[in-house]
C-alpha atoms as one frame of an Amber mdcrd trajectory, in Angstrom:
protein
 -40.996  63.133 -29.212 -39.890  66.135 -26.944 -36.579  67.631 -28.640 -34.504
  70.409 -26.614 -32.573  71.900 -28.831 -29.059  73.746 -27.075 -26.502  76.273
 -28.549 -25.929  79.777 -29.638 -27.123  81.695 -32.703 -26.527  78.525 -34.937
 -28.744  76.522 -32.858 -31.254  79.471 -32.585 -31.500  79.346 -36.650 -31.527
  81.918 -39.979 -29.622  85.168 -39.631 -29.242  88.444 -41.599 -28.595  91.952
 -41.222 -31.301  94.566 -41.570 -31.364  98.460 -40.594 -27.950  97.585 -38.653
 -28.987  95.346 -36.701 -28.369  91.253 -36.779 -31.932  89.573 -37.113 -33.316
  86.362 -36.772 -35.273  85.436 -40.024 -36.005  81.780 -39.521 -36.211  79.463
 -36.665 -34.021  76.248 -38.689 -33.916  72.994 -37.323 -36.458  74.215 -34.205
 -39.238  74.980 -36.964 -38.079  72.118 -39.103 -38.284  69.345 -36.165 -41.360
  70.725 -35.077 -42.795  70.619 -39.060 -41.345  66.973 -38.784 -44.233  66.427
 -35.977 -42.102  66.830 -32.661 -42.271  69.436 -29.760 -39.545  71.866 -29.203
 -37.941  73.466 -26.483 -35.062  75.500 -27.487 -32.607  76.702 -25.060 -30.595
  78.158 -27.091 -29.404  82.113 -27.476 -27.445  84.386 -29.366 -23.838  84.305
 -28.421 -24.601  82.017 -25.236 -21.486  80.173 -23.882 -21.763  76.510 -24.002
 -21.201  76.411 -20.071 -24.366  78.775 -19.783 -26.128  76.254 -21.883 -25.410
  73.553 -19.636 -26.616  75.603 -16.383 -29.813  76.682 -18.593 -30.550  72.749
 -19.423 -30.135  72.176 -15.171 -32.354  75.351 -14.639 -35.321  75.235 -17.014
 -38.223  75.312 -15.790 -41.820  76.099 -17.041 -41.177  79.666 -15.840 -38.657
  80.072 -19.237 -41.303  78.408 -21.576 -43.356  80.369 -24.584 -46.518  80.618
 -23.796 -46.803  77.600 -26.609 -44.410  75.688 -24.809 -46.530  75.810 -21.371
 -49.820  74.826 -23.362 -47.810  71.798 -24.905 -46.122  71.103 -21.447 -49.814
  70.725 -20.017 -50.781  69.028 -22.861 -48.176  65.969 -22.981 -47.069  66.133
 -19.456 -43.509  67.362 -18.822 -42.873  69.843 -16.635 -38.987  71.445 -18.325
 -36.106  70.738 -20.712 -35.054  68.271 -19.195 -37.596  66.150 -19.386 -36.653
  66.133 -23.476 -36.403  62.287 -25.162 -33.295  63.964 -27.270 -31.161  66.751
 -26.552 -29.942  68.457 -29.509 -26.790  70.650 -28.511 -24.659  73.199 -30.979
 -21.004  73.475 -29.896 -19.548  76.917 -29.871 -16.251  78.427 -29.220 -15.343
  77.972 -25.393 -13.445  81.721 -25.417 -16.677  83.511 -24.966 -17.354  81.614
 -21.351 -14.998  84.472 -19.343 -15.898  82.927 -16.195 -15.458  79.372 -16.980
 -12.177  79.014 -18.403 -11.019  81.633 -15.374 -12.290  79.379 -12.821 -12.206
  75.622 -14.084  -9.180  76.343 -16.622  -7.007  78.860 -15.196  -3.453  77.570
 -15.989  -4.608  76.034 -19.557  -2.979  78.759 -22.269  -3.222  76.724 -25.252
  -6.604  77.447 -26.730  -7.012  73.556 -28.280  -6.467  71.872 -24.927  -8.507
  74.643 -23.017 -11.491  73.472 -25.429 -10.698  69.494 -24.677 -10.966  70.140
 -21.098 -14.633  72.115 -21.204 -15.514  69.272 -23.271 -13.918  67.054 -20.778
 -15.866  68.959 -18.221 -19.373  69.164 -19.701 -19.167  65.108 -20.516 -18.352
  64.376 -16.584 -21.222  67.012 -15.511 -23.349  64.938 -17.618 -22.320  61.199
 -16.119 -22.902  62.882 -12.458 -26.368  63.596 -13.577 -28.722  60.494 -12.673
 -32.025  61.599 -14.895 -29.793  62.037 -18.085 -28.745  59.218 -20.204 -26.189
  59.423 -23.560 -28.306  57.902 -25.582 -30.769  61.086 -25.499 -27.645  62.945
 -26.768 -26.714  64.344 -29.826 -23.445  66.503 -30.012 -22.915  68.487 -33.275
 -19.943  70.786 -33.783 -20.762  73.894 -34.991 -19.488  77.394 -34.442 -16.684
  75.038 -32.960 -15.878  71.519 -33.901 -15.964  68.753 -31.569 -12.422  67.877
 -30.319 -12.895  64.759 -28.079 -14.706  61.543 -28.396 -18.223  61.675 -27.253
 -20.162  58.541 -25.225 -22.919  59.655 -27.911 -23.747  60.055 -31.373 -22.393
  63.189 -32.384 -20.663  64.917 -35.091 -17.359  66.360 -35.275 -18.565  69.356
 -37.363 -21.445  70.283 -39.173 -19.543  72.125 -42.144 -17.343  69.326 -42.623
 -20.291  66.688 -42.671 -21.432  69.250 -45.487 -18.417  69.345 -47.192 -17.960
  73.063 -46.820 -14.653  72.624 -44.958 -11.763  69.830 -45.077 -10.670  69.956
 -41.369 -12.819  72.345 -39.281 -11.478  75.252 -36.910 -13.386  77.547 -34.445
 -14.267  81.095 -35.550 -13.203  82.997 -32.711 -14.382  86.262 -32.019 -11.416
  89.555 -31.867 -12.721  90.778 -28.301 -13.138  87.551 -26.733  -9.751  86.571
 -27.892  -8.046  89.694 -26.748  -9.869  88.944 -23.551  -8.167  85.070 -23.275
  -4.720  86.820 -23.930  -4.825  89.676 -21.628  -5.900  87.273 -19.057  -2.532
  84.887 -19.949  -0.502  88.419 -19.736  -2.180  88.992 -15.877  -5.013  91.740
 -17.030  -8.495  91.503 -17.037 -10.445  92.414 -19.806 -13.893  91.530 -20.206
 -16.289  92.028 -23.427 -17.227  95.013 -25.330 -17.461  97.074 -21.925 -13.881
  97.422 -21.406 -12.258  99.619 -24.787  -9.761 101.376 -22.438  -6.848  99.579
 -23.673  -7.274 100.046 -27.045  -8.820 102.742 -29.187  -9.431 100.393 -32.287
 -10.600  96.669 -32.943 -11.190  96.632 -36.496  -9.166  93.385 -37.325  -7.426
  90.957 -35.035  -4.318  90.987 -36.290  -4.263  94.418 -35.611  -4.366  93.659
 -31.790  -1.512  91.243 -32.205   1.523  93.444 -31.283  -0.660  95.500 -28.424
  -2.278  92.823 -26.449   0.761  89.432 -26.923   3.216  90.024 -24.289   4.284
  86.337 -23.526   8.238  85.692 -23.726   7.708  82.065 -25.554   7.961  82.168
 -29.333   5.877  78.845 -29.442   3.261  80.867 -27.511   2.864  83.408 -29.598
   3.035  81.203 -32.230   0.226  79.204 -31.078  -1.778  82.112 -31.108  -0.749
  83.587 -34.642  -1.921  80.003 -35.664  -4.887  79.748 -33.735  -6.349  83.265
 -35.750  -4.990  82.358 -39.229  -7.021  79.414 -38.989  -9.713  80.897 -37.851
  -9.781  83.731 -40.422  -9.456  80.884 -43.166 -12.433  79.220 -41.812 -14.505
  82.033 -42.010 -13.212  82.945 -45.714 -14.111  79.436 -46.517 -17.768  78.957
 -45.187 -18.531  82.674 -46.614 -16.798  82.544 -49.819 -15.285  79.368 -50.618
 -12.660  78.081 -52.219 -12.969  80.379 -55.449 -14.373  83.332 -53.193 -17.493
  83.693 -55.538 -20.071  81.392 -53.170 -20.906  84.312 -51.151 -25.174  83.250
 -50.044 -24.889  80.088 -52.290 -23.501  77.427 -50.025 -23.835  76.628 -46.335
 -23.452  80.235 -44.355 -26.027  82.668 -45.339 -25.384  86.594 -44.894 -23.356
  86.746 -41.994 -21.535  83.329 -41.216 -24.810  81.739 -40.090 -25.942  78.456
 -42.355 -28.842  79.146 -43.886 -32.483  77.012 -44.338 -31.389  74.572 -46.391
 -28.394  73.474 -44.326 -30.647  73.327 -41.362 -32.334  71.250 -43.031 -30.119
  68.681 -43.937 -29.023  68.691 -40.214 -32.870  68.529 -39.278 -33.020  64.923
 -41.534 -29.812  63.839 -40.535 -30.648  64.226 -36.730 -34.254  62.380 -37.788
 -32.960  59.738 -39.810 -29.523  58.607 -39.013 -29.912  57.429 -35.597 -27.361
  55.078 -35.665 -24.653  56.824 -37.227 -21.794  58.385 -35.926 -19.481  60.709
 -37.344 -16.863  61.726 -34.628 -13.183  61.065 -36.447 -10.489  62.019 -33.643
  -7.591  64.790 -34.788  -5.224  66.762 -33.364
């Protein structure tokens, strides 16, 4: 079976930090599907947005295949991606796509419903494409939970399926978010190349009084929520509940999972075909 596997780091695999910089140490479920006796394409990248994925997926072409990818392309006889009998696709936070939520969400401020409506968006891009069918899909919420119903199997969220988390939240990065909310305040910030406004980012609540202008409590509010929750997450998947699982459950080093959650994705991708474990909230 040809599996293309779509998402960011989490989809890429194994993570840790060496000599200062953030490395890839193992391949996860795209070596552990391919051990399984499947060929791989993986589309996914460090960081990537998940509306980049989607243009990647309609894009691919031999061109972007490993040079074992083109020998196995020859060698089975499909020509990209897209040609995959499962897609395999990693959710991530929607605040790191600058240019989608500007141009396809520009009046949603509420961070929950601008998610829904990539989600929204991604599903409809899929049903206007005639070659691609939901039953080759898998969703899986990962850096991000799922917030909608899928037409698919999917899975709200991978550290909830785990049991690493009760209710899920995105893990939102300080500099995109800053980003979102100087954009709701009318100023445009974009990434790490833009430190002008601000001569530290060392903790996002730090950036709460500088960069939060709007006049609505409830706004604010929203936000304030938004990055507790987020904090919490990341506490939890690192630390846990006692703060002493730091490298012993899912996330490895740096709020990655590590091999042996892949894994258990890997077999639960393989051998639950059936099984769906989307369960609607907020």
């Amino acid at each position: 079976m040809l599996i293309t596997v779509m998402g960011d780091s989490w989809a890429s695999g194994c993570w840790h930090e060496s000599d200062g910089r953030t490395q890839l140490y193992h391949t996860g479920l795209n070596q552990q599907l391919t051990d399984a006796g499947h060929h791989v394409i993986t589309l996914a990248r460090g960081g990537s947005t998940n509306d980049d994925q989607w243009s990647r997926l309609q894009n691919h072409s031999d061109r972007f295949m490993t040079p074992t990818e083109q020998r196995d392309a020859r060698r089975y006889g499909y020509a990209s991606a897209r040609d995959a009998d499962l897609f395999v696709w990693l959710w991530t936070d929607t605040l790191r796509g600058y240019d989608w939520w500007q141009l396809h969400a520009p009046h949603q401020h509420n961070l929950y419903d601008q998610q829904r409506q990539q989600e929204q968006w991604i599903q409809s891009s899929i049903d206007a494409q005639t070659h691609l069918k939901w039953h080759q899909f898998v969703m899986i919420g990962g850096n991000a939970p799922l917030l909608t119903d899928w037409p698919c199997r999917s899975m709200r969220s991978w550290c909830e399926a785990m049991g690493y988390i009760t209710e899920d939240h995105a893990t939102i990065d300080p500099v995109n978010w800053r980003d979102f909310v100087n954009w709701c305040n009318g100023k445009s910030t974009v990434g790490n190349r833009d430190y002008a406004d601000s001569p530290e980012f060392t903790h996002v609540f730090q950036m709460w009084e500088k960069f939060i202008r709007s006049k609505s409590h409830d706004h604010k509010q929203h936000h304030m929520d938004y990055l507790d929750l987020s904090h919490e997450r990341q506490r939890r998947l690192v630390y846990g509940d006692d703060n002493e699982q730091f490298k012993q459950g899912m996330m490895g080093e740096d709020l990655h999972p590590n091999p042996e959650a892949h894994q258990w994705l890997t077999d639960w991708i393989l051998n639950k075909p059936q099984e769906q474990t989307y369960i609607p909230t907020l």
